[in-house]
BAFI-3210 file (N, C-alpha, C; in Angstrom, 3 decimals, decimal comma, padded with zeros to 6 digits):
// residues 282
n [1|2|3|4|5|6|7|8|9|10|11|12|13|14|15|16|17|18|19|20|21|22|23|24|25|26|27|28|29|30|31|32|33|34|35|36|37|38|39|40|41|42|43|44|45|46|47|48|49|50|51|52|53|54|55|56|57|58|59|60|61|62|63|64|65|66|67|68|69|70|71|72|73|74|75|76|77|78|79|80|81|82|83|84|85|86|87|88|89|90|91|92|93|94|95|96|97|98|99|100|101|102|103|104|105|106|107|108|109|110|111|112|113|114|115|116|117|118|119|120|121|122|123|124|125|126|127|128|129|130|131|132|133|134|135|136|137|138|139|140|141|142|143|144|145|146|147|148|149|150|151|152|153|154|155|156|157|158|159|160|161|162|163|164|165|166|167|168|169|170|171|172|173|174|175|176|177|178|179|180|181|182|183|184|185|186|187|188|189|190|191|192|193|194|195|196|197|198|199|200|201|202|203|204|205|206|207|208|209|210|211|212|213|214|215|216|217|218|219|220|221|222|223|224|225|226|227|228|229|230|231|232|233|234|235|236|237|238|239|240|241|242|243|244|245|246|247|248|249|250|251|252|253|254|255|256|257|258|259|260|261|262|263|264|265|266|267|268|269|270|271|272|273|274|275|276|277|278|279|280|281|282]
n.u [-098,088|-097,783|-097,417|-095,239|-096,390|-095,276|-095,096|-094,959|-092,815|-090,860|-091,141|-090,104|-087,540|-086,960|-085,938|-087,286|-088,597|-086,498|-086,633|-084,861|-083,669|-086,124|-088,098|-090,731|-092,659|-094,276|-097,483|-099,576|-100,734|-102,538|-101,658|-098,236|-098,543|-099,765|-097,465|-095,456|-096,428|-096,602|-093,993|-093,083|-094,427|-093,269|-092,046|-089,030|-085,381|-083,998|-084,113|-084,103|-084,197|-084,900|-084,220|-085,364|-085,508|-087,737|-088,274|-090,884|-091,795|-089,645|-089,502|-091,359|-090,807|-088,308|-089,716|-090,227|-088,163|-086,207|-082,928|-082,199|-081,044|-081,046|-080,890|-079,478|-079,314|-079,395|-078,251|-079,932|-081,531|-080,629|-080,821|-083,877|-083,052|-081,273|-082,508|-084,178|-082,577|-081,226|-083,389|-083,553|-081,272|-081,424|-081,229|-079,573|-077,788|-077,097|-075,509|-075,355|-075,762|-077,886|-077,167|-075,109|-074,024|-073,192|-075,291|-075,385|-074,161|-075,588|-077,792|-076,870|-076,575|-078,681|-082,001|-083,302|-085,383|-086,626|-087,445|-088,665|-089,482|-089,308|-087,611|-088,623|-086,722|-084,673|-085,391|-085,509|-082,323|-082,425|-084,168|-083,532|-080,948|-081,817|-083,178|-081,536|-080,090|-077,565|-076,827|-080,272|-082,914|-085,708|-088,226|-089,093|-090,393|-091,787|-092,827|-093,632|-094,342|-097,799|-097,339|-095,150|-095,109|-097,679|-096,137|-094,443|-096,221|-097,873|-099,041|-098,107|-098,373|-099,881|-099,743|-097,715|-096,265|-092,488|-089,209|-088,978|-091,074|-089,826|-087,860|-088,454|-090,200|-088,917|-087,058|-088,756|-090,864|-095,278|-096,155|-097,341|-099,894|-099,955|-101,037|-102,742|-101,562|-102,967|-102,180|-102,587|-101,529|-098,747|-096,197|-094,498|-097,047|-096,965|-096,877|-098,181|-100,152|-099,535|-097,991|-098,057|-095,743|-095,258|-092,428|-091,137|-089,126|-087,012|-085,616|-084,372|-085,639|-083,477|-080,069|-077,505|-075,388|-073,810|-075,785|-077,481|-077,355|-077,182|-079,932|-080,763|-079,827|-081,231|-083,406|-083,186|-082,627|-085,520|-087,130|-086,104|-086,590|-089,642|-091,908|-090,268|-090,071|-089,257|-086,849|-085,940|-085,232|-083,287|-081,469|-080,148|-079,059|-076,419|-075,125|-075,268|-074,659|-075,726|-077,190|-079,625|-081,067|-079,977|-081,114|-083,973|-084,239|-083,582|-086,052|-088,014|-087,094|-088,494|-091,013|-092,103|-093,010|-091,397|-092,020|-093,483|-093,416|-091,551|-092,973|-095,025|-094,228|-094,285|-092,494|-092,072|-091,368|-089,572|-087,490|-087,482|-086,549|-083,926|-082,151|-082,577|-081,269|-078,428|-077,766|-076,932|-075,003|-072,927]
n.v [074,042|074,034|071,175|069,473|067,148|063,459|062,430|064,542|065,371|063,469|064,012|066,250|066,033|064,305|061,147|057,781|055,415|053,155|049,769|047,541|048,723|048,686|050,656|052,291|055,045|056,860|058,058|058,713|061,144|061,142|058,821|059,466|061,324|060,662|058,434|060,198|061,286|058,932|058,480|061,024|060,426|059,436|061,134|061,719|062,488|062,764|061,469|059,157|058,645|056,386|055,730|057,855|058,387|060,494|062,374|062,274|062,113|062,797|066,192|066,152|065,427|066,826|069,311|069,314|070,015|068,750|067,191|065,332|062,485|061,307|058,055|057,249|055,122|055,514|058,251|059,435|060,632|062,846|065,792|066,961|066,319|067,569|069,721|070,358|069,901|072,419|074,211|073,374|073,545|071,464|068,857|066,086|064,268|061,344|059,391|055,648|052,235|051,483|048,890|048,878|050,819|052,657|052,420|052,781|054,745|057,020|055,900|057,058|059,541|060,058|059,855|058,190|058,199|055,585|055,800|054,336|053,584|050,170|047,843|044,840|043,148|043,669|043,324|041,673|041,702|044,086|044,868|043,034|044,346|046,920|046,137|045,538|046,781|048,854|051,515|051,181|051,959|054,329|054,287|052,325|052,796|051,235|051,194|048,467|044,724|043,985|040,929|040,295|041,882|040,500|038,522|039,424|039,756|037,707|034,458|031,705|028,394|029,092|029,863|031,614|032,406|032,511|032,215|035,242|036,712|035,701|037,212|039,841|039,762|039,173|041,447|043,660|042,887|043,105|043,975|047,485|048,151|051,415|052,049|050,691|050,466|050,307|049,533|051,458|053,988|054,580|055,091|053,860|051,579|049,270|045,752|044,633|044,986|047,428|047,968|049,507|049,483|049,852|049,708|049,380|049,241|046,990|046,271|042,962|039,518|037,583|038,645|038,001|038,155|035,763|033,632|034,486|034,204|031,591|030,977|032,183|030,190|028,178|029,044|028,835|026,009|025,146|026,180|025,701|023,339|022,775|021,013|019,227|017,241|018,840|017,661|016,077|018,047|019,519|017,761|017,398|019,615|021,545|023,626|023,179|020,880|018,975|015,811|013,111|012,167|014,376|016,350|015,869|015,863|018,393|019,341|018,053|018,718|021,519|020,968|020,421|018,594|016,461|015,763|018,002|020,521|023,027|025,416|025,944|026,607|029,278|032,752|032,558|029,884|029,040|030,671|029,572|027,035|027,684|028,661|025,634|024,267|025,252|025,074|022,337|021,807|023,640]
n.w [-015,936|-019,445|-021,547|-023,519|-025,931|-025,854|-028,250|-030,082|-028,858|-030,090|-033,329|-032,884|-032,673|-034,444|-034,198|-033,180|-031,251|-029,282|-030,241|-029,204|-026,580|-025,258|-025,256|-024,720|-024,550|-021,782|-022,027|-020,844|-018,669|-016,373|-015,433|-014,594|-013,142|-010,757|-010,429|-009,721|-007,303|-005,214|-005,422|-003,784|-001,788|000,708|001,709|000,990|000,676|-001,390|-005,184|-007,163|-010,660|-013,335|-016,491|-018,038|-020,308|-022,612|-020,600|-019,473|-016,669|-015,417|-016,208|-014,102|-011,748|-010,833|-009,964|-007,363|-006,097|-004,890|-004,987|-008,003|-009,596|-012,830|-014,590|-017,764|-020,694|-023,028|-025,670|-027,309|-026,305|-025,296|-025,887|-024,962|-022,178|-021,011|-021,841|-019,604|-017,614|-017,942|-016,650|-014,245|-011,769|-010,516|-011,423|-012,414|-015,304|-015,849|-018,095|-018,924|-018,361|-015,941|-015,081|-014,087|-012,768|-009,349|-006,649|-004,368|-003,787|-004,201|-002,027|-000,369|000,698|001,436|002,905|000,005|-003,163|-005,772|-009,364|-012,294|-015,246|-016,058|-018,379|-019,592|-020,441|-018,668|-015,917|-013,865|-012,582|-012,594|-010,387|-008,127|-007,808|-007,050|-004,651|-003,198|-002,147|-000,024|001,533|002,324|-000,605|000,409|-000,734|-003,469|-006,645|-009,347|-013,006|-014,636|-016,566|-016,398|-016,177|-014,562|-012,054|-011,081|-010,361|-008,348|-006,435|-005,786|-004,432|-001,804|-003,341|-006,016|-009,883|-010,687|-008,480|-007,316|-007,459|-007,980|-006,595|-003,593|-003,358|-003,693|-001,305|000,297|000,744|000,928|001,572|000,466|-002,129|-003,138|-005,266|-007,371|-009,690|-012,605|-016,289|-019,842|-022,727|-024,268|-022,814|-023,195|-026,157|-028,538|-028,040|-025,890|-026,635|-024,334|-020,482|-018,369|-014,762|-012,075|-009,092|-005,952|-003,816|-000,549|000,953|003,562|007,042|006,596|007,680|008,063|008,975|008,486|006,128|004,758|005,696|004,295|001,892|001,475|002,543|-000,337|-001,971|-001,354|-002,048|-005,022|-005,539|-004,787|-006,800|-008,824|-009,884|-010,097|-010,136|-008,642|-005,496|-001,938|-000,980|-002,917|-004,237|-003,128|-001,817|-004,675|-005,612|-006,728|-005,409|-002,730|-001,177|000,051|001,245|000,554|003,137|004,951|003,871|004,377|007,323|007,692|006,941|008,289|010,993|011,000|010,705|007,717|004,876|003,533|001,090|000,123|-002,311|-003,432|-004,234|-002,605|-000,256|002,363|002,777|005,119|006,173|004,499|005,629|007,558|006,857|006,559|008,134|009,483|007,330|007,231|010,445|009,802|008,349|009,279]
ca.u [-097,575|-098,075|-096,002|-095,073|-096,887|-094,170|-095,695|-094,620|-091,279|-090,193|-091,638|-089,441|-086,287|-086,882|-086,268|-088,327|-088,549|-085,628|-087,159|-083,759|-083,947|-087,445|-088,637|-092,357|-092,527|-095,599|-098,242|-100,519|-100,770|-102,854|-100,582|-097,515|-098,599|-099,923|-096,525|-094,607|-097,099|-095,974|-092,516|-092,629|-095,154|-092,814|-090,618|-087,431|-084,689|-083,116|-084,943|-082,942|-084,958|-084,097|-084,824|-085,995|-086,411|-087,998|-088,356|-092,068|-091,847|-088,179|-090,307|-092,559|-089,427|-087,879|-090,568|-090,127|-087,023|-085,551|-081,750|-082,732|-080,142|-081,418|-079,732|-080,256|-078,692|-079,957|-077,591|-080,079|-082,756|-080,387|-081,251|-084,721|-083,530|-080,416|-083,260|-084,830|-081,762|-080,998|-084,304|-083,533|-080,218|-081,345|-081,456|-077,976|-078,157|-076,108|-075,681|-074,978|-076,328|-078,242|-077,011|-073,328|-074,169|-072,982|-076,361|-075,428|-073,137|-076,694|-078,528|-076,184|-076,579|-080,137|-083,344|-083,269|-086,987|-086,002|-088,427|-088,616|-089,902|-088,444|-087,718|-088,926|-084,759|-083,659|-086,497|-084,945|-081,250|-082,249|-085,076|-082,779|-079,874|-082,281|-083,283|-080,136|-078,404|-077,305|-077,749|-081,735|-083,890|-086,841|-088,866|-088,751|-091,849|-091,681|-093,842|-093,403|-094,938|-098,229|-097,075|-093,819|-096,330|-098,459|-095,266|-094,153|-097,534|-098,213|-099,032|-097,867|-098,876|-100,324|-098,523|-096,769|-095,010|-091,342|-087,907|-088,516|-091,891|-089,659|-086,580|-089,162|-091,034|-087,369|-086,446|-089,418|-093,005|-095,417|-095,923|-098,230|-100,473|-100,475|-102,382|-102,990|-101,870|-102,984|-101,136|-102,842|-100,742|-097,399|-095,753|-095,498|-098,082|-096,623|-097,850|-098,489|-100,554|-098,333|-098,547|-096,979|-095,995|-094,371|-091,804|-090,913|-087,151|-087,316|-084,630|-084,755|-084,893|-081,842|-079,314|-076,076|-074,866|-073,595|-077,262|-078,566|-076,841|-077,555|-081,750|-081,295|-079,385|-081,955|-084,988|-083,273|-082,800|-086,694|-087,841|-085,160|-087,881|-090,510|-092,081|-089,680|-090,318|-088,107|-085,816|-085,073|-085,121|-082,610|-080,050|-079,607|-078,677|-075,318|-074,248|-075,583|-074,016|-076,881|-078,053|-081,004|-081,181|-080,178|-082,463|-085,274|-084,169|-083,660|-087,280|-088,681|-087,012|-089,295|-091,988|-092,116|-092,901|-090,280|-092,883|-093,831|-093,056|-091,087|-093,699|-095,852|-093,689|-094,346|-091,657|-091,339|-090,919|-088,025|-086,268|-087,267|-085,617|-082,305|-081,534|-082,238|-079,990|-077,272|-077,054|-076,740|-073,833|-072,272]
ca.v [074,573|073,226|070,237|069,165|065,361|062,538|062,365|066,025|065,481|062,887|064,159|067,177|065,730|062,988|060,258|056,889|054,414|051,995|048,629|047,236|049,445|048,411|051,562|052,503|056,273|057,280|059,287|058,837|062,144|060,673|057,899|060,328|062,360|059,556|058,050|061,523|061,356|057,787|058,736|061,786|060,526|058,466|062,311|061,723|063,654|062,965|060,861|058,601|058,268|055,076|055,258|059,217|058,888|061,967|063,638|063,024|062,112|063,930|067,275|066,735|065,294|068,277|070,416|068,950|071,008|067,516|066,743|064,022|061,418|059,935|057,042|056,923|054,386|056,028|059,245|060,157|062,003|063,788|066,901|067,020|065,968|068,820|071,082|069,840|070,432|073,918|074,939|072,734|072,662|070,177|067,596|065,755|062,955|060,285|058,240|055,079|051,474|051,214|047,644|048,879|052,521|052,859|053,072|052,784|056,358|057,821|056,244|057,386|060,852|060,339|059,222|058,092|057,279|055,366|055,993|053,819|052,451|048,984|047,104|043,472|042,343|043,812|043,719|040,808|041,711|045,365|044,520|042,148|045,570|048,349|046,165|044,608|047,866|048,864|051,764|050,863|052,648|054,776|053,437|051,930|052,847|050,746|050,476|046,847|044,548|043,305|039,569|040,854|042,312|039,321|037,522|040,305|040,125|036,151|033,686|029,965|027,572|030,118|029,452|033,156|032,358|032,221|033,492|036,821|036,665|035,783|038,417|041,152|039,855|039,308|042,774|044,498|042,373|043,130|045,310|048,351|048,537|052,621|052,047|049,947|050,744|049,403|049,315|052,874|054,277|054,737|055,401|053,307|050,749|047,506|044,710|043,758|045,573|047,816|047,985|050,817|049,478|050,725|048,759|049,578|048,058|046,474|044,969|041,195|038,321|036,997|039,406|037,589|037,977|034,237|032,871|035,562|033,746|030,546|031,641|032,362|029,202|027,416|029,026|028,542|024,912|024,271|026,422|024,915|022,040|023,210|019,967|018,155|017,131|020,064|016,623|015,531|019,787|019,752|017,229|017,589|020,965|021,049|024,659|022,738|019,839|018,321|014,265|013,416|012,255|015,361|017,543|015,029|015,699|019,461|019,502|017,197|019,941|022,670|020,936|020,650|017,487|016,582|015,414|019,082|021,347|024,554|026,564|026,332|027,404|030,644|033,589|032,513|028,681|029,369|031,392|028,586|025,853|028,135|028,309|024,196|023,877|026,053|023,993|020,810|022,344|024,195]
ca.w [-017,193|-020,659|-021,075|-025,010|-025,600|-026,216|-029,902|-030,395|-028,565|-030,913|-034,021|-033,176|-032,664|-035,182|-033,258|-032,492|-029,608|-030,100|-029,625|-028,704|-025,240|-024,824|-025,607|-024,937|-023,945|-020,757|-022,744|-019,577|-017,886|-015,177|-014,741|-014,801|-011,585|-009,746|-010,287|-009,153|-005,951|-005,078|-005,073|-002,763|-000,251|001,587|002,255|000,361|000,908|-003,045|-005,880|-008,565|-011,853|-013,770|-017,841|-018,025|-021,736|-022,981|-019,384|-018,946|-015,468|-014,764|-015,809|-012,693|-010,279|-010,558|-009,450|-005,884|-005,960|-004,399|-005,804|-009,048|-010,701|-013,745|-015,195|-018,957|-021,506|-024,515|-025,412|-028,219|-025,679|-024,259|-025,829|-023,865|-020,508|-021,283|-021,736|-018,606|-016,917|-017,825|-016,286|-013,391|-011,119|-009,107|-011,934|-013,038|-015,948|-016,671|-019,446|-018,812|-018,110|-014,461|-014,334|-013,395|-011,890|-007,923|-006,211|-002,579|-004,052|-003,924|-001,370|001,420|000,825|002,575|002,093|-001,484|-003,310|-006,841|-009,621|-013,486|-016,505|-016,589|-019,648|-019,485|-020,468|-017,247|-014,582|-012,609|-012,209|-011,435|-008,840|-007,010|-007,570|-006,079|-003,350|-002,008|-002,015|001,148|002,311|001,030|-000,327|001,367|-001,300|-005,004|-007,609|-010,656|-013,833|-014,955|-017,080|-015,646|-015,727|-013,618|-011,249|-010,717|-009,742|-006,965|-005,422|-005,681|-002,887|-002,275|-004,087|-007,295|-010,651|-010,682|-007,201|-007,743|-006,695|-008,189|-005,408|-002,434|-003,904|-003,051|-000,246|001,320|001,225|000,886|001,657|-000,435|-002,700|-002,854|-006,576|-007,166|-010,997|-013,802|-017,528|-020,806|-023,942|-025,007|-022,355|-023,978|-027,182|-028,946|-027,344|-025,974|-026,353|-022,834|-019,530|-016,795|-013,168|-011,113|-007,620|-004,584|-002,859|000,362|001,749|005,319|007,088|006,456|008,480|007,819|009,424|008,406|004,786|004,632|005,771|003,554|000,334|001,927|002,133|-001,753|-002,742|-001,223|-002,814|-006,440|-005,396|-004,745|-007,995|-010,258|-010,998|-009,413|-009,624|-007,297|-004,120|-001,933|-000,185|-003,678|-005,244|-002,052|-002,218|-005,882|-005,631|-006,821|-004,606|-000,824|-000,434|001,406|001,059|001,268|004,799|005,368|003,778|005,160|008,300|008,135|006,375|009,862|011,929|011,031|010,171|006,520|004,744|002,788|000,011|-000,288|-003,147|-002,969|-004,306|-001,828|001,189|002,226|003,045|006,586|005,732|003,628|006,594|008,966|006,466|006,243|009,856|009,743|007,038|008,177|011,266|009,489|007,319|010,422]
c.u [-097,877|-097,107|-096,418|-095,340|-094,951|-094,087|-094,578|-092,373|-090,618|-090,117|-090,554|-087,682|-086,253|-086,153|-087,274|-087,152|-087,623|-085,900|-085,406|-083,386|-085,159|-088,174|-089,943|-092,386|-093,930|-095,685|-099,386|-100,324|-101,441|-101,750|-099,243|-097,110|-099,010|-098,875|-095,596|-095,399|-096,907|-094,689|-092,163|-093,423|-093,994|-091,724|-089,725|-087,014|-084,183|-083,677|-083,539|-084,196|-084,414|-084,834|-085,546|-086,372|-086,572|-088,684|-089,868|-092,277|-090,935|-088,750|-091,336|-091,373|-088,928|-088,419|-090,411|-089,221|-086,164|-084,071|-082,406|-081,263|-080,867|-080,486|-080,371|-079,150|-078,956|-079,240|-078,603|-081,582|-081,757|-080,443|-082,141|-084,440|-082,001|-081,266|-083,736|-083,879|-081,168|-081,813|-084,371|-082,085|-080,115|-081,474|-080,236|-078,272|-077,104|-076,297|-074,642|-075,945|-076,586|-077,538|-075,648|-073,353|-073,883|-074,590|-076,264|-074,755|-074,574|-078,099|-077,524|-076,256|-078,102|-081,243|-084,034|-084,700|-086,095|-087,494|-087,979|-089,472|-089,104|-088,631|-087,520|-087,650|-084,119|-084,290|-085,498|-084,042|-081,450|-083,232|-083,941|-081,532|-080,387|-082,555|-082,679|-079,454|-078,828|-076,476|-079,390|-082,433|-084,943|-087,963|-088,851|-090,347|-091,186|-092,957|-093,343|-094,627|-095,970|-098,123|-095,680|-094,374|-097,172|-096,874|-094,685|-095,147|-097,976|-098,008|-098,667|-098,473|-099,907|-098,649|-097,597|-095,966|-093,383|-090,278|-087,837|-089,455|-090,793|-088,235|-087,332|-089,813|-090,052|-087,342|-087,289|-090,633|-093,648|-096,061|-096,925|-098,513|-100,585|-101,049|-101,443|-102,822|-102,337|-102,081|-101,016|-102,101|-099,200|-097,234|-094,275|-096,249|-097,339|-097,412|-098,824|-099,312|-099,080|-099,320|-097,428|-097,133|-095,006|-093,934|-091,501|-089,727|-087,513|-085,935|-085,332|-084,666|-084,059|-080,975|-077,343|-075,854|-074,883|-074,960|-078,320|-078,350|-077,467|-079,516|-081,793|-080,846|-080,494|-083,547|-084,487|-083,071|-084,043|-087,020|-087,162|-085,681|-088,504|-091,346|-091,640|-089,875|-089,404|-086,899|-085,589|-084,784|-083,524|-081,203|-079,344|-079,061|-077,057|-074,224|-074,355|-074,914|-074,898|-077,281|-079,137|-081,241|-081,104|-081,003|-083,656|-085,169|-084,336|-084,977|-088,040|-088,735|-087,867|-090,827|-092,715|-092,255|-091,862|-091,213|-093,580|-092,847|-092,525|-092,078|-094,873|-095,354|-093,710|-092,569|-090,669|-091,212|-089,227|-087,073|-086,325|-086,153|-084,109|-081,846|-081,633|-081,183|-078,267|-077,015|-076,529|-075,494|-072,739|-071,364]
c.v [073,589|072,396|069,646|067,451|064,546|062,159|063,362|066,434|064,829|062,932|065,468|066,635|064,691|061,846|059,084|055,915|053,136|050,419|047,468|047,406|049,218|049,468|052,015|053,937|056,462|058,491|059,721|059,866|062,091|060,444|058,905|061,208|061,745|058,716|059,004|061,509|060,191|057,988|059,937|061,400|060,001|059,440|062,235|062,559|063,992|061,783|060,195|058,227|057,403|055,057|056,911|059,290|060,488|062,793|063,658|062,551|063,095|064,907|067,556|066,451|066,012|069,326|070,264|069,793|069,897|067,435|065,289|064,024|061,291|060,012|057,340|056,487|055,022|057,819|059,988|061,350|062,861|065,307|067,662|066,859|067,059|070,222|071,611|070,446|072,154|075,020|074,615|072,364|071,883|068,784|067,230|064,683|062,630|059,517|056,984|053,584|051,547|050,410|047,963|050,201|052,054|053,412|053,692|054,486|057,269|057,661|056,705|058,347|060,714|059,721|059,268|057,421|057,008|055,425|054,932|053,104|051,458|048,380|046,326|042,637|042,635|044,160|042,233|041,402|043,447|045,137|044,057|043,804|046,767|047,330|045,348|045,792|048,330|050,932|051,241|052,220|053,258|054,073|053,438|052,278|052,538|050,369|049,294|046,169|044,023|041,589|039,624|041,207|041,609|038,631|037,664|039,846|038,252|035,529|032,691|029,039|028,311|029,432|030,855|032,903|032,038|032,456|034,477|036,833|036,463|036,920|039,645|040,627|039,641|040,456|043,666|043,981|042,797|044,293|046,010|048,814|050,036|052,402|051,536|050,855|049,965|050,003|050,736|054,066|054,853|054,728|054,922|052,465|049,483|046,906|044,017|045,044|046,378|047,989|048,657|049,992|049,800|049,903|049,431|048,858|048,226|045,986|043,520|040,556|038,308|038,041|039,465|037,335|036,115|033,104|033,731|034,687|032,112|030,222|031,126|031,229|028,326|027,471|028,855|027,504|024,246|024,796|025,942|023,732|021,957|021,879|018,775|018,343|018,291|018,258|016,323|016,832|019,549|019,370|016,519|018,964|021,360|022,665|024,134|021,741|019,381|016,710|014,398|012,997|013,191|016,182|017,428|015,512|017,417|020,018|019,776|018,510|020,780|022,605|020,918|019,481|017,299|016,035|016,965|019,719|022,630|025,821|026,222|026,572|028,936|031,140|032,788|030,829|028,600|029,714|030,413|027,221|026,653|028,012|026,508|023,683|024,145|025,003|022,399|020,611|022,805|023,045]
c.w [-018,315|-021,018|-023,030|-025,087|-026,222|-028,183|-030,502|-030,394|-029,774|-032,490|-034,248|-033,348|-033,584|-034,949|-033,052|-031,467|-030,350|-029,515|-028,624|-027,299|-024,896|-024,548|-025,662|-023,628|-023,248|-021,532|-021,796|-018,705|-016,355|-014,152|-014,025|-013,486|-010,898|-009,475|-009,653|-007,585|-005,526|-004,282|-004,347|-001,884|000,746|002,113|002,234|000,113|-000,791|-003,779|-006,873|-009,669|-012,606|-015,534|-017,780|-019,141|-022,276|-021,480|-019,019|-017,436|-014,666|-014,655|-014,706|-011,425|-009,825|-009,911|-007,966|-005,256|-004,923|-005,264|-006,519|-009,707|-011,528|-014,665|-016,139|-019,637|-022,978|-024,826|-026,417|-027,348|-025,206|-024,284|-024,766|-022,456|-020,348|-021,049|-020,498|-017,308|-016,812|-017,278|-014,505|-012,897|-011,017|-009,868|-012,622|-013,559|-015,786|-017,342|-019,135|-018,226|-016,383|-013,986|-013,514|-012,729|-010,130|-007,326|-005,092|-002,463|-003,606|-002,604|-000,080|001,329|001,590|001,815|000,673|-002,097|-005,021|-007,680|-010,673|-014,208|-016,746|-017,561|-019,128|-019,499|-019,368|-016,153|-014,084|-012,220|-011,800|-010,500|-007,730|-007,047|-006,499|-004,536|-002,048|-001,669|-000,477|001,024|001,344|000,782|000,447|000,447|-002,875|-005,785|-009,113|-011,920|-014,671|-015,671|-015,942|-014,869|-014,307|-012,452|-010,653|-009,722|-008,459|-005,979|-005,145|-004,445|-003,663|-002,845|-005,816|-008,378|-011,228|-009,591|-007,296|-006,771|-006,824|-006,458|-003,992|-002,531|-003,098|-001,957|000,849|002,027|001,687|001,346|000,490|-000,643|-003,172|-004,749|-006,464|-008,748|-012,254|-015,104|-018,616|-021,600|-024,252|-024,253|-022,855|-025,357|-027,789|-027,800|-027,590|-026,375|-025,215|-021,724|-018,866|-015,811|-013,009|-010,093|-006,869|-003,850|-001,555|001,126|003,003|005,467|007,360|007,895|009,053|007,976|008,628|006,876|003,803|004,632|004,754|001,967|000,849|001,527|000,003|-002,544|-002,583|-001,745|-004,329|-006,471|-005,500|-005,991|-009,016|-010,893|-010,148|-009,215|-008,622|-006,068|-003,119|-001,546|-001,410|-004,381|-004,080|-001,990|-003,578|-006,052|-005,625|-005,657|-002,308|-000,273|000,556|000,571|001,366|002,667|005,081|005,319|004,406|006,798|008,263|007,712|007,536|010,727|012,126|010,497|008,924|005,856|003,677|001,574|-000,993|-001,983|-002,598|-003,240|-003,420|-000,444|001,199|002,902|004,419|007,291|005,333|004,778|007,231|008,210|006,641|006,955|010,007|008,580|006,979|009,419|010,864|008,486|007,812|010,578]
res [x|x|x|x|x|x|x|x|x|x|x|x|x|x|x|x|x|x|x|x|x|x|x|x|x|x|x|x|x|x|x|x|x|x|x|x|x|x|x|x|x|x|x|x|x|x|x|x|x|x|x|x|x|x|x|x|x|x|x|x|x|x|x|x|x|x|x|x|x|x|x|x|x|x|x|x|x|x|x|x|x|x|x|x|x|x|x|x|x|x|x|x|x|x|x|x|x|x|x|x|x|x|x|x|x|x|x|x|x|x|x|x|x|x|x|x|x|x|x|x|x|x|x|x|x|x|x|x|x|x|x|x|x|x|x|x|x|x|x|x|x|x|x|x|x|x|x|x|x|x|x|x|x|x|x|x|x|x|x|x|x|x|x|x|x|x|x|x|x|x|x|x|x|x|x|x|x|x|x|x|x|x|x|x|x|x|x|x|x|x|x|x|x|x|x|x|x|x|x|x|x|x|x|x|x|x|x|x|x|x|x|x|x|x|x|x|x|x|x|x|x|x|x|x|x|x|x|x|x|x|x|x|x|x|x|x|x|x|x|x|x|x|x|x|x|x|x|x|x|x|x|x|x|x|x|x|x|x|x|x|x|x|x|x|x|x|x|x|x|x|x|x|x|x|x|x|x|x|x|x|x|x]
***
């Protein structure tokens, strides 16, 4: 069917993109349905849309005839995604910030796929939200800035490798490129590249909650000055309570030189130091 451009939408409702919300509306029709095919391959039973905006993705979600959430912070689209809805049961908005929304409310009804346009002010604290939640997702598709994107996908020792990098390669490994935007993409035109990618939630490792917080204290310990050695990143770390003998020693344990840097331990480094410093804390 003939679908009204984002130009058109906002032109009618008079309306622009409120930079404040980080506002840059998908004019990419490609993109658009290569992002809607993403998010049903993986055979989800019910979809959550995150940032619907003016509905140009919601208008294809719906078609699945799948039950759709979308979150939206912005009350002034809600005409369009009202409209959206009156053509469409199966689609229920809410208005309201993601960061505080009940997710786990939606993924327990069944195999939940999450879709969104993230704004650059709140891509950490919702990444780490969609993919701690419990029940998990079936799978996450996010367009993000490209630098945000580099950092997901980054190896050890690279200068993108971080804590966001082991946040997702925790929960999820890594993460699946479905396509590249530029600026000309959206409306208005960021400043910056996007990347669509496809997370996928695993269970972790780390089984036990307590060693699970433990894991993450200890990777914001080595990146917290990324230049330090990890035995002195280690027992400066004011949440571990570790000396350095100790850390030296729980380094030794697993093989790790204590001269090393944190950014260059991979995924399954990190888990091996947690279990050695867990026992040395035990």
């Amino acid at each position: 069917m003939d679908r009204e451009s984002p130009r058109q939408q906002l032109r009618r409702l008079g309306i622009r993109a409120r930079k404040g919300l980080g506002q840059h509306f998908l004019i990419n029709e490609g993109a658009a349905d290569a992002i809607v095919e993403a998010a049903l391959e993986p055979g989800p039973e019910a979809l959550l849309e995150i940032g619907p905006g003016l509905g140009v993705l919601t208008g294809r979600l719906v078609e699945s005839g799948l039950p759709l959430v979308a979150i939206e912070k912005d009350e002034g689209v809600a005409p369009e995604l009202a409209r959206i809805a009156r053509e469409h049961p199966n689609l229920q908005v809410r208005y309201q910030d993601v960061l505080g929304a009940d997710l786990a409310e939606l993924t327990d009804r069944g195999r939940t796929v999450a879709v969104g346009n993230i704004p650059y002010q709140i891509t950490s604290p919702l990444l780490e939200k969609l993919l701690t939640c419990e029940p998990p997702f079936a799978a996450i598709v996010l367009m993000l800035q490209r630098e945000v994107a580099q950092r997901l996908a980054a190896e050890p020792g690279t200068r993108d490798y971080g804590a966001l990098t082991l946040l997702a390669r925790f929960y999820a490994g890594r993460p699946e490129v479905i396509a590249e935007l530029s600026p000309r993409s959206f409306h208005p035109p960021p400043k910056v590249h996007s990347v669509v990618l496809r997370l996928t939630p695993r269970t972790p490792t780390i089984e036990e909650p307590a060693c699970r917080e433990l894991f993450f204290a200890i990777v914001r310990a080595a990146f917290g000055q990324r230049r330090k050695q990890l035995k002195n990143a280690l027992s400066s770390a004011p949440g571990l309570a570790l000396d350095k003998p100790q850390a030296e020693a729980a380094l030794l344990s697993v093989r790790i030189t204590p001269e090393r840097r944190g950014e260059t331990l991979s995924l399954e480094e990190f888990v091996a130091l947690t279990q050695a410093v867990e026992e040395r804390l035990s």
